[in-house]
Each structure stands twice: as C-alpha cells, then as structure tokens.
Backbone as numpy.savetxt, mean C-alpha at the origin, in Angstrom:
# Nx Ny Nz CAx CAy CAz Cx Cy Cz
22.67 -6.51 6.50 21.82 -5.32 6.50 22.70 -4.08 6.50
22.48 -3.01 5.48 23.12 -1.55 5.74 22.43 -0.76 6.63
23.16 -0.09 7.37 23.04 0.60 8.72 21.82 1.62 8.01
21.41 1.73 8.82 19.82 2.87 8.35 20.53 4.26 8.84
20.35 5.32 7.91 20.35 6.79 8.35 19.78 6.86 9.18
20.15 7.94 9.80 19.81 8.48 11.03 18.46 9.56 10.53
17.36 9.62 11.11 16.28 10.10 10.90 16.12 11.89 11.65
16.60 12.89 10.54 16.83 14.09 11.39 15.34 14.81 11.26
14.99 16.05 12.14 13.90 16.43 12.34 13.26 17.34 11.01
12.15 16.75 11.09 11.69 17.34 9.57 11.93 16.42 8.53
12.38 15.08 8.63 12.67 13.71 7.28 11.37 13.71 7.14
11.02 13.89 5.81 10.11 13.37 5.12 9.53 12.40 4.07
10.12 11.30 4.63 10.52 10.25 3.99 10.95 8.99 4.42
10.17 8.15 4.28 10.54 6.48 4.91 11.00 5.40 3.87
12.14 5.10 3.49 12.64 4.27 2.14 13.10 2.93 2.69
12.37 1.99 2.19 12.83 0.84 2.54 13.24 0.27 0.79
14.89 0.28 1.04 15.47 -0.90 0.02 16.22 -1.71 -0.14
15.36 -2.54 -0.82 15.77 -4.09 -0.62 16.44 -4.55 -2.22
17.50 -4.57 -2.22 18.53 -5.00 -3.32 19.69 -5.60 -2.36
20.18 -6.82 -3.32 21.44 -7.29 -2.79 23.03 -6.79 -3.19
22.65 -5.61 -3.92 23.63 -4.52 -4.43 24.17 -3.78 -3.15
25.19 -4.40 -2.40 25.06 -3.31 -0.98 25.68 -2.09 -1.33
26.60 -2.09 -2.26 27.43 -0.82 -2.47 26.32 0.33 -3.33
25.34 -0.32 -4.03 24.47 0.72 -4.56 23.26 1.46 -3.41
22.88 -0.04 -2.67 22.37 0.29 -1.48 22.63 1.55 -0.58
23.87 1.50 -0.37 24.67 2.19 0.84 24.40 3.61 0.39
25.03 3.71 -1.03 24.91 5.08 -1.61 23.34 5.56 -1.86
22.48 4.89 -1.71 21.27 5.32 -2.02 20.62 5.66 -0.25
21.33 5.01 0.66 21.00 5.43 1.92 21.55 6.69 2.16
22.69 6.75 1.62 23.99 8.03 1.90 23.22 9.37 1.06
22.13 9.09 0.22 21.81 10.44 -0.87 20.52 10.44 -0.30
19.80 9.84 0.47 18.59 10.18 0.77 18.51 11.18 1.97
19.68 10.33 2.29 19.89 11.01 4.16 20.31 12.21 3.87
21.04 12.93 2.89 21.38 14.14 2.48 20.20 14.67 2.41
19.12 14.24 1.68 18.22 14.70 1.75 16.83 14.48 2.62
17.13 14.53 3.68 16.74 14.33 4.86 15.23 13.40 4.80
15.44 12.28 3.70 14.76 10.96 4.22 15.56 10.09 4.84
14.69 9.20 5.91 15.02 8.16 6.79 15.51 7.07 5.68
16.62 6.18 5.46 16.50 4.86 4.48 16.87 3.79 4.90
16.56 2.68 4.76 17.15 1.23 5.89 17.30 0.54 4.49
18.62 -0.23 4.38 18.50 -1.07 3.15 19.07 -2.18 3.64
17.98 -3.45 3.33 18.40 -4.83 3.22 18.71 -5.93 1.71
19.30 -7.03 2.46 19.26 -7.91 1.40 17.94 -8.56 1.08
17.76 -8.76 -0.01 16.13 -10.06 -0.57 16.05 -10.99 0.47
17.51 -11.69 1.00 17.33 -12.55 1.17 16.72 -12.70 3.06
16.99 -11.56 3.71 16.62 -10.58 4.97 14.99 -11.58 4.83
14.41 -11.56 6.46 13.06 -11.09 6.31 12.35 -9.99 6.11
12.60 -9.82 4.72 11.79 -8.14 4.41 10.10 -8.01 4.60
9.36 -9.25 4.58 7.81 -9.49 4.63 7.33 -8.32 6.02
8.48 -8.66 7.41 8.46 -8.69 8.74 8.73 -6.83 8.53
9.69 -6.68 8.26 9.72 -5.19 7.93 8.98 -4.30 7.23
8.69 -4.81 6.17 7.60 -4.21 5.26 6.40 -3.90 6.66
5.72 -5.22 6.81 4.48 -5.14 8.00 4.71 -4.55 9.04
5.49 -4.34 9.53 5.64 -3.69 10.83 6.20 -2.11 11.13
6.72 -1.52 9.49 7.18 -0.28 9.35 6.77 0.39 8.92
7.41 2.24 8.93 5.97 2.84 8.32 6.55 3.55 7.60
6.55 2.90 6.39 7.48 3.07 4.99 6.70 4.22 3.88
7.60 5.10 3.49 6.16 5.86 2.87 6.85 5.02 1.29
8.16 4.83 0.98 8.14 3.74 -0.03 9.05 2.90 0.09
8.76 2.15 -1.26 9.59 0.76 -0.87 10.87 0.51 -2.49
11.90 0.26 -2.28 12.61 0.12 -4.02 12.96 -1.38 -3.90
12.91 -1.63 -4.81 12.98 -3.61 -4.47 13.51 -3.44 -5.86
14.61 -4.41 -5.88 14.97 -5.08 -6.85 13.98 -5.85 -7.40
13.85 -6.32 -8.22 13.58 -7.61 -8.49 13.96 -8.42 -9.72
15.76 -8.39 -9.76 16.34 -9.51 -10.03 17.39 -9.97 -8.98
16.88 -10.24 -8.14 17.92 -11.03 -7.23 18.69 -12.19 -7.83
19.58 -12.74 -7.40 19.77 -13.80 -8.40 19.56 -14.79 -7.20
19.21 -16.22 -7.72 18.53 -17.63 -6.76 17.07 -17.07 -6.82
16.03 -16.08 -7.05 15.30 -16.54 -6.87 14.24 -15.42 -7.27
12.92 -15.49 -7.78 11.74 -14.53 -8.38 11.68 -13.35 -8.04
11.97 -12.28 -8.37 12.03 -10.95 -7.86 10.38 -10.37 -7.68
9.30 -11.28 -9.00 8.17 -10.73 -9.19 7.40 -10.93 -8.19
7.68 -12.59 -7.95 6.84 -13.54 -6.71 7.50 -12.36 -5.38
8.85 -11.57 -4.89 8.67 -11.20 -4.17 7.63 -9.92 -4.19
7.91 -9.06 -5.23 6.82 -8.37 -5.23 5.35 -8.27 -5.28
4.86 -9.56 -5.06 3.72 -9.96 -5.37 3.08 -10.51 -3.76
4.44 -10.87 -3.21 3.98 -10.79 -1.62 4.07 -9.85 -1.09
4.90 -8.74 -1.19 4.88 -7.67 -0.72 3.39 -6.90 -0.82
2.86 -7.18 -2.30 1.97 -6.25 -2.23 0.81 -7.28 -1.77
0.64 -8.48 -1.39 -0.36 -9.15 -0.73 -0.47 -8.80 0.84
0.33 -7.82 1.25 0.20 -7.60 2.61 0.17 -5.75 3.25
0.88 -5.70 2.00 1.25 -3.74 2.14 0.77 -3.09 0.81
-0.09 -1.49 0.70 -0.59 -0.63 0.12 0.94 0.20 -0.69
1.74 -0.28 0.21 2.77 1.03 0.46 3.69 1.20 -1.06
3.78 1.80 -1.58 3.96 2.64 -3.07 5.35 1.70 -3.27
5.65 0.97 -4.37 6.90 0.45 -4.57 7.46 0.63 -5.84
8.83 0.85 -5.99 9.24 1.42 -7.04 10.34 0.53 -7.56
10.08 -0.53 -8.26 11.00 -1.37 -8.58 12.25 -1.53 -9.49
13.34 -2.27 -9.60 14.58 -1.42 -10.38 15.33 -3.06 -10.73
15.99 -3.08 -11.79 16.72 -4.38 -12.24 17.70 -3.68 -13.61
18.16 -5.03 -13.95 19.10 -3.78 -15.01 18.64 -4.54 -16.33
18.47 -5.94 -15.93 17.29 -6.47 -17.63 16.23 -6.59 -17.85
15.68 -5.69 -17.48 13.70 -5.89 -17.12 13.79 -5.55 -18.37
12.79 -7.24 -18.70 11.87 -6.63 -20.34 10.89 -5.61 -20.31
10.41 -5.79 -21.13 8.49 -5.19 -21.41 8.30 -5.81 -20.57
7.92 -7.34 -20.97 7.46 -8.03 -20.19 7.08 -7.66 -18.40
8.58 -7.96 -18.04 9.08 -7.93 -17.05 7.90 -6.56 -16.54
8.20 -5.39 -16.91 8.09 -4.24 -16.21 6.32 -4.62 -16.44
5.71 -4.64 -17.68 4.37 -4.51 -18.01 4.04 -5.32 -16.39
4.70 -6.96 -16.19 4.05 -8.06 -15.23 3.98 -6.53 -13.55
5.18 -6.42 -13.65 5.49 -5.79 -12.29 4.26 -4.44 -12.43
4.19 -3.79 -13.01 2.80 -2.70 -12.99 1.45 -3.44 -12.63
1.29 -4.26 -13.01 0.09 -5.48 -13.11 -0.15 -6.07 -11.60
1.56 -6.19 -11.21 1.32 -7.20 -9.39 1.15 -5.76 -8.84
1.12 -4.53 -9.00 0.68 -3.31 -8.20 2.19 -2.69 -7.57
3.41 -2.36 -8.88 4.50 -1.51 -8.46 3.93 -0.13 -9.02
4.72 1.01 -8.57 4.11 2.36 -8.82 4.95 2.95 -10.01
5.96 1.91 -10.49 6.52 2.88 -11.11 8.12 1.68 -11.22
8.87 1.81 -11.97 10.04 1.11 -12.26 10.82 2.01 -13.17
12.58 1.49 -12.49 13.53 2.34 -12.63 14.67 1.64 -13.55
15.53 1.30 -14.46 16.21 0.55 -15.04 17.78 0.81 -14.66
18.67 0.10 -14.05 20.01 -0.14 -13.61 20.85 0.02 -15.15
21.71 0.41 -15.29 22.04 1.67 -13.95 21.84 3.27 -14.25
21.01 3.60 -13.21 20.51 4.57 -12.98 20.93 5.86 -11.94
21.00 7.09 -12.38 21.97 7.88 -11.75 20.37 8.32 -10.80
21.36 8.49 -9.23 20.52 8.67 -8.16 19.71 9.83 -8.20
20.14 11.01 -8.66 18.54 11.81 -8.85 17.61 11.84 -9.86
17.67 11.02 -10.82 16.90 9.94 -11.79 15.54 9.28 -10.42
16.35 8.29 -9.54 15.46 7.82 -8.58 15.11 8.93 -7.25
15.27 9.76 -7.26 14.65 10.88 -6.19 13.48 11.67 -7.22
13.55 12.06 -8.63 12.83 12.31 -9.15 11.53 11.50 -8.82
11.52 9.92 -9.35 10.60 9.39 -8.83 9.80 8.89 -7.48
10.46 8.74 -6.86 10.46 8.93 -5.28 9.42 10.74 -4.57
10.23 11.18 -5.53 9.44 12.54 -5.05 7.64 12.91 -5.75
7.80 12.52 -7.06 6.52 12.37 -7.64 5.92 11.35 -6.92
5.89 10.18 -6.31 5.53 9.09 -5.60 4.81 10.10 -4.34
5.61 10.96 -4.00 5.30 11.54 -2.43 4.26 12.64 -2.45
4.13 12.95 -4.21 3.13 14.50 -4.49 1.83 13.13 -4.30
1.74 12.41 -5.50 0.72 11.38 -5.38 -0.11 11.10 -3.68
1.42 11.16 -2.88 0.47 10.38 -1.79 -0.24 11.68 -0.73
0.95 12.96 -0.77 0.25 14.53 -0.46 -1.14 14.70 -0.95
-1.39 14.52 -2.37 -2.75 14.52 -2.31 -3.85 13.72 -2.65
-3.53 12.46 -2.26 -4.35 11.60 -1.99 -4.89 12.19 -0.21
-3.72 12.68 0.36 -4.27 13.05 1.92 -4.95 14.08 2.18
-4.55 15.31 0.93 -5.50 16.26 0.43 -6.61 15.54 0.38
-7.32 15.45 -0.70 -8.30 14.57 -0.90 -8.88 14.26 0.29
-8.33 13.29 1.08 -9.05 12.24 1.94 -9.50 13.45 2.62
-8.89 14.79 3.32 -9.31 15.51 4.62 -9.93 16.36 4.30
-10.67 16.07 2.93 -11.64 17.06 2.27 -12.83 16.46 2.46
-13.17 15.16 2.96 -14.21 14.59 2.84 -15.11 15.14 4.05
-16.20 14.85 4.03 -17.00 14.89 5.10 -16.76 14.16 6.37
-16.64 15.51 7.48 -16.50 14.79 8.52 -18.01 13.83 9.28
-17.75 13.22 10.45 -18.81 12.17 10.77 -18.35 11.11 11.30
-19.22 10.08 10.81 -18.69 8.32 11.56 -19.55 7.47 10.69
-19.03 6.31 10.52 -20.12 4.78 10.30 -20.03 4.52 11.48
-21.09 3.52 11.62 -20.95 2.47 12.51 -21.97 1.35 11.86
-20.97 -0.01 12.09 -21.75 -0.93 11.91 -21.34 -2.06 12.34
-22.14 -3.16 12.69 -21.60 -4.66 13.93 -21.12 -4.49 14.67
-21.20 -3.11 15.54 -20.45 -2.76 16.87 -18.88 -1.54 16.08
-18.84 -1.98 15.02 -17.18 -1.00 14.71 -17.54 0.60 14.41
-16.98 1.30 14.50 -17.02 2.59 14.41 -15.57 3.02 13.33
-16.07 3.82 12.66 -15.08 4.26 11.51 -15.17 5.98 11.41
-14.57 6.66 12.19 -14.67 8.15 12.10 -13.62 8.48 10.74
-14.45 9.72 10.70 -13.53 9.92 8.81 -12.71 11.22 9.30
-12.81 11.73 10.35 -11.91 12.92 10.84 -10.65 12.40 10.69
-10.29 11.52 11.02 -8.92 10.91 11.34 -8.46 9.79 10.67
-9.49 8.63 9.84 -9.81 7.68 8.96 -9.47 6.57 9.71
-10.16 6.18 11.38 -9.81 5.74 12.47 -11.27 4.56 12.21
-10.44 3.44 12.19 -11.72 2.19 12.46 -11.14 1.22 13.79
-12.18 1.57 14.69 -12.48 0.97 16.05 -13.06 -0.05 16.15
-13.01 -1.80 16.22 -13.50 -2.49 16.49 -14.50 -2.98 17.37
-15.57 -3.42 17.83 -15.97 -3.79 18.80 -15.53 -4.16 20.13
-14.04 -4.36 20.30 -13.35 -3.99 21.81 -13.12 -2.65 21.76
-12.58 -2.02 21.04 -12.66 -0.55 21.14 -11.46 -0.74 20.85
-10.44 -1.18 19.90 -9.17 -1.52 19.69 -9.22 -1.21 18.08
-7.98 -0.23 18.19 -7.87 0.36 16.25 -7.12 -0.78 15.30
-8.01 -0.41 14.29 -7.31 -1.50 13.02 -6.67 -0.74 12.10
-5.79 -1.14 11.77 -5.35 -0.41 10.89 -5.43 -0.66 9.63
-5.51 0.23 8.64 -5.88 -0.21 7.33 -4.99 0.91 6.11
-5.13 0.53 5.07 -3.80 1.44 3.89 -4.71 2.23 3.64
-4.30 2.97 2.80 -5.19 3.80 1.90 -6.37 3.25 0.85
-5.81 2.56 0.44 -7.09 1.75 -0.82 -7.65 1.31 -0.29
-7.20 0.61 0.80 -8.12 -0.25 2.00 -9.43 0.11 2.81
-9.20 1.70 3.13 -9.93 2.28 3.80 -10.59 2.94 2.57
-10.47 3.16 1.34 -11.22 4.02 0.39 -12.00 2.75 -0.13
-11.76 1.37 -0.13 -12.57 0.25 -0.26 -13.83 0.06 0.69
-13.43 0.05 1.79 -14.57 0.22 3.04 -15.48 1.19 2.80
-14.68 2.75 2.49 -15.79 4.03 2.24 -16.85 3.40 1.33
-16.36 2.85 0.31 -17.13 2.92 -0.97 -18.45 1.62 -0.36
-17.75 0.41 0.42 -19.03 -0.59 0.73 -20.06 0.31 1.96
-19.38 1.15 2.85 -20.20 1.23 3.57 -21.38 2.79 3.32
-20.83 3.22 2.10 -21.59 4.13 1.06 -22.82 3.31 0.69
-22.79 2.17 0.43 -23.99 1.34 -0.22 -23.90 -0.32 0.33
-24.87 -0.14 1.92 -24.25 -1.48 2.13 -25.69 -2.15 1.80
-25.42 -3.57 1.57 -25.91 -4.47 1.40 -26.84 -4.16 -0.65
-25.73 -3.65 -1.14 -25.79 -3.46 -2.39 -25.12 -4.10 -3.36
-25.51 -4.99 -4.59 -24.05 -5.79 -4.54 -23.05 -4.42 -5.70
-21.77 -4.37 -5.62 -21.33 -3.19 -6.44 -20.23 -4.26 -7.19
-20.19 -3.63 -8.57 -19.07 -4.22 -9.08 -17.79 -3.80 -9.22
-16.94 -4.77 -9.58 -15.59 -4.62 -9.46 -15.33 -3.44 -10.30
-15.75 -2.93 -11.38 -15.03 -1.65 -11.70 -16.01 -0.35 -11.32
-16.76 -0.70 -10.41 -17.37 0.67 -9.41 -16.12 0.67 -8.34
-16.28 -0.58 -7.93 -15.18 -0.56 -6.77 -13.58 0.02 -6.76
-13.19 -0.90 -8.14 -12.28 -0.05 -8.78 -12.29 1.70 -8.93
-12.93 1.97 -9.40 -13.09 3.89 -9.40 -13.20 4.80 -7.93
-13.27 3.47 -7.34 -13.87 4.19 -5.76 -12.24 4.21 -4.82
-11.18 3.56 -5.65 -10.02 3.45 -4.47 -8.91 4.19 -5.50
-9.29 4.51 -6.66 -8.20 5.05 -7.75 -7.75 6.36 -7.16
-8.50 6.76 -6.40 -8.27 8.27 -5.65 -6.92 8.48 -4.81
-7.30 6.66 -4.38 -6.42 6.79 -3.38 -4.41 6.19 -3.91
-4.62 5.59 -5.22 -3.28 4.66 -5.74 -3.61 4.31 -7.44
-2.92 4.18 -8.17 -3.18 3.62 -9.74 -3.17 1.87 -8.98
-3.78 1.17 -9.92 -4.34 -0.14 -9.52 -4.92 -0.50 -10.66
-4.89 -2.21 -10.96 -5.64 -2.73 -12.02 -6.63 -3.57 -11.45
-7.69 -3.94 -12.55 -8.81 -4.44 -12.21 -8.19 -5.80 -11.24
-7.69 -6.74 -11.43 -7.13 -7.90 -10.56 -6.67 -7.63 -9.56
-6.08 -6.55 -8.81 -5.82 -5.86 -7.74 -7.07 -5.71 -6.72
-8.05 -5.63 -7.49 -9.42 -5.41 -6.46 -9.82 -6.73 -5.45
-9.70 -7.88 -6.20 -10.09 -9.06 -5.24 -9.39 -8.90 -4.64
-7.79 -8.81 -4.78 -6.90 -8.71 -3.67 -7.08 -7.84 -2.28
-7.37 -6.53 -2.95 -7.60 -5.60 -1.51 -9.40 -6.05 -0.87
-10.29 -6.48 -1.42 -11.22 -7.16 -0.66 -10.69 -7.81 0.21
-9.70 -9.10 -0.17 -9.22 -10.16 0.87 -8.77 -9.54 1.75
-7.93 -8.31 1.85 -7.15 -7.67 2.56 -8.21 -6.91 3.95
-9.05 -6.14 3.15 -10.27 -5.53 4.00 -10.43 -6.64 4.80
-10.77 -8.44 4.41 -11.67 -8.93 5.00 -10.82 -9.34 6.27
-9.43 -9.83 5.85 -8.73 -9.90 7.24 -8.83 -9.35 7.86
-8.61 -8.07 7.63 -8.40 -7.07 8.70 -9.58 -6.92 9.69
-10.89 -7.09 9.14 -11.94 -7.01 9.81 -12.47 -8.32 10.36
-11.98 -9.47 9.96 -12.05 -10.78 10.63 -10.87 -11.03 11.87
-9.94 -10.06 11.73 -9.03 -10.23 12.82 -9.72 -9.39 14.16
-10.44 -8.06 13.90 -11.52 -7.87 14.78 -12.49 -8.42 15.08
-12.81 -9.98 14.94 -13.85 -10.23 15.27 -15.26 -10.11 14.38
-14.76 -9.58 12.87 -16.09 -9.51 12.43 -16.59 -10.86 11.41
-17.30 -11.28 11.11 -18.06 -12.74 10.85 -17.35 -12.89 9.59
-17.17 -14.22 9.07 -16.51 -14.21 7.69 -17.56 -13.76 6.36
-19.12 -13.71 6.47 -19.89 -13.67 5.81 -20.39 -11.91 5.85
-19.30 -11.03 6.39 -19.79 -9.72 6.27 -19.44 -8.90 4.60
-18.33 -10.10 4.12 -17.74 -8.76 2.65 -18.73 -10.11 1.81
-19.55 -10.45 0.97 -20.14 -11.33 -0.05 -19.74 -11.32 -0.95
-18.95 -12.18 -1.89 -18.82 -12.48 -3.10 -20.40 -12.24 -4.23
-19.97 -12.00 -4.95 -21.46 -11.83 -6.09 -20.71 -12.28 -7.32
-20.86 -13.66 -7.56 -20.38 -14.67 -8.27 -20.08 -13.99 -9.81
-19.05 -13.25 -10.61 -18.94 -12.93 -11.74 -19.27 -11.52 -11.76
-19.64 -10.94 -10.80 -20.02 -9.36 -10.70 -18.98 -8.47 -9.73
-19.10 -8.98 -8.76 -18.32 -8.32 -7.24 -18.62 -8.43 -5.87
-18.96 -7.67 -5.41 -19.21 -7.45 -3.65 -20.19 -7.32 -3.33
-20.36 -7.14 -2.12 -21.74 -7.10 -1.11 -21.56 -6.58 0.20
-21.60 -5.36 1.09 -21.44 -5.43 2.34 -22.40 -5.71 2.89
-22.29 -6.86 3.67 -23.76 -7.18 4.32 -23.84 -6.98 6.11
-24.26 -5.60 6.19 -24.62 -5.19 7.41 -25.52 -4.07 7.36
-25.91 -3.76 8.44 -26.76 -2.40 9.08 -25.98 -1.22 9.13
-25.87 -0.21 7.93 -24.96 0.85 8.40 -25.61 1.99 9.11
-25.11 2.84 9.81 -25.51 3.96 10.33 -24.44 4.66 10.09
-24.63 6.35 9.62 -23.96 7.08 9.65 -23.95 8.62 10.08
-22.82 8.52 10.88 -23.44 10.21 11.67 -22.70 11.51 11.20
-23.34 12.69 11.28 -23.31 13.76 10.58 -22.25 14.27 11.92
C-alpha cells in the first residue's frame, strides 16, 4: 500500500487508487496532495471491496489491466456495492474494452500513459457533476416520507429505519427511493425509473436492476420485508407500501 497524503484543511477531494503501478501511484498521490485532495493508493491485489465500503471516496481510478486477473470483473464489483464515480485507466483498452467499462457504470476512462493534469482535468469535471447533483438535490422540497415505520427526511436525504438507526444510501440510491415513494404501489418502468436517478449519475438501462437490488438490501438490512420493492415481470417495479408524506 502507498502511504495516503495527509488530508490538509479545506481538501476537497477523496481519491482512492487502485493500480499496481506504485511508482505512477505515488506520483498521482504526490499531485493530488499538491492540490489539496486526500489520495490513498493500493494494489488490485489489496482488499479494495473493504475500502471502497467503508470510505468516503468522492472518486475512485482503478486500473483495470492488472495483470493475473479481470480488471472489468473488478469493476463490476466495485460498482455492485458503491455509487461512487470511477474513472478507469489501462494503456490497451480497446473500444471494446472502454465501450464494456461505461456499460458496468465507470464515469469516464483515461488511456496510459497519461500526463497527470490530463487526469485532474477529469477528476475535476467528475466533482462539478457531483456539486450539482447536490445543487439539485437541496433544491427539492423540504418534508418527510414515512412508510413501514421508516422515515426519510429530504432536508438532509436522511432515511431512519424503524429502530431509529440511519441507513445509508448513494445518490442514485436515494433518487431511486424518491422516485418509488413518489408513486407507491404503482408499477413504474425501468426507463421511468431510469430518468428519475439520471439527475443524480449517467447510467445505462442494465444498471437499474442493479441499483433496485442495492435499495433492496439496504432496506432489508433494516428490517424491511423482502416483498416491499416487486418485480413486474418484463416491465419493472412496484413499491408496495402505505406512503405518507409531510409538508
């Protein structure tokens, strides 16, 4: 693992990268920290799953040609667990290659070798994207849902479980929820649903089952029934509960 910059006051910026390039690594920790983002860089071969989940990365740069082993399959777990914006980089990515990696939900890909404010360029457009996606979100109407005991205030985009214990959820995640608990027990389809989280990230239609599954954990890890998100066989979704919502 390369030593993580030191995080000075006012970093605006959380970079997690994962290449087994340590000498490109190092220097990409050494130019961020100049520019007063936080950066931690590991190897592929690291538990990066454990870091990804547990950190609060505003992005992520992943190789994905490691050599021994799928760079895509890693990116494809990464994004089965995290929202968080990834910007992927190799030095023989086909079409192919790059078209697949846009498709498993990267934000954007960089081609080796690449001079470092080439990748702060993108990194920084990555960070306008997510500025106003937060624009956006704190424009909405303030209030609350509540439904099966959970409470979801939109002041803060805070969902409270029935112990009274916060869940946490990404951005698409929680713009997925807005959109079911906008019309619950409606069935909506996948490219309503789709238009309803684009606000929040670019995303393709196959991306949507994914962040359902994602919603449903999260809300089955609170305790909520497995039969609350409904499949609608060839169409899409269903939230099936009692919503209330307060002004």
């Amino acid at each position: 693992m390369v030593e993580a910059s030191q995080s000075p006051a006012g970093s605006i910026g959380e970079v997690l990268i994962i290449d087994e390039d340590r000498s490109l690594a190092q220097q990409l920790v050494s130019f961020l920290s100049a520019r007063d983002w936080h950066a931690q860089a590991v190897s592929p071969s690291e538990e990066v799953l454990a870091l990804v989940d547990h950190g609060h990365w505003s992005l992520i740069v992943l190789d994905i040609e490691p050599s021994g082993g799928n760079g895509l399959d890693r990116l494809r777990r990464v994004r089965s667990i995290s929202d968080i914006p990834v910007l992927v980089t190799g030095r023989n990515l086909t079409p192919t290659d790059r078209i697949l990696a846009l498709e498993l939900g990267a934000d954007g890909y960089i081609l080796k070798p690449f001079d470092l404010h080439e990748l702060w360029s993108h990194a920084r457009a990555i960070e306008r994207r997510q500025k106003l996606a937060r624009f956006q979100a704190g424009r909405q109407e303030r209030g609350a849902y509540r439904f099966s005991g959970w409470t979801l205030t939109l002041s803060d985009s805070r969902l409270i479980d029935p112990a009274g214990h916060p869940v946490r959820l990404y951005r698409s995640t929680y713009a997925l929820l807005i959109a079911f608990l906008d019309a619950p027990r409606r069935p909506l389809s996948r490219s309503y649903l789709l238009r309803a989280i684009q606000a929040s990230e670019d995303v393709f239609d196959r991306c949507i089952d994914v962040r359902v599954m994602r919603l449903r954990r999260a809300l089955q890890q609170g305790g909520a029934p497995k039969g609350l998100i409904k499949t609608e066989s060839g169409f899409g979704y269903v939230f099936d509960a009692v919503v209330e919502r307060i002004h």
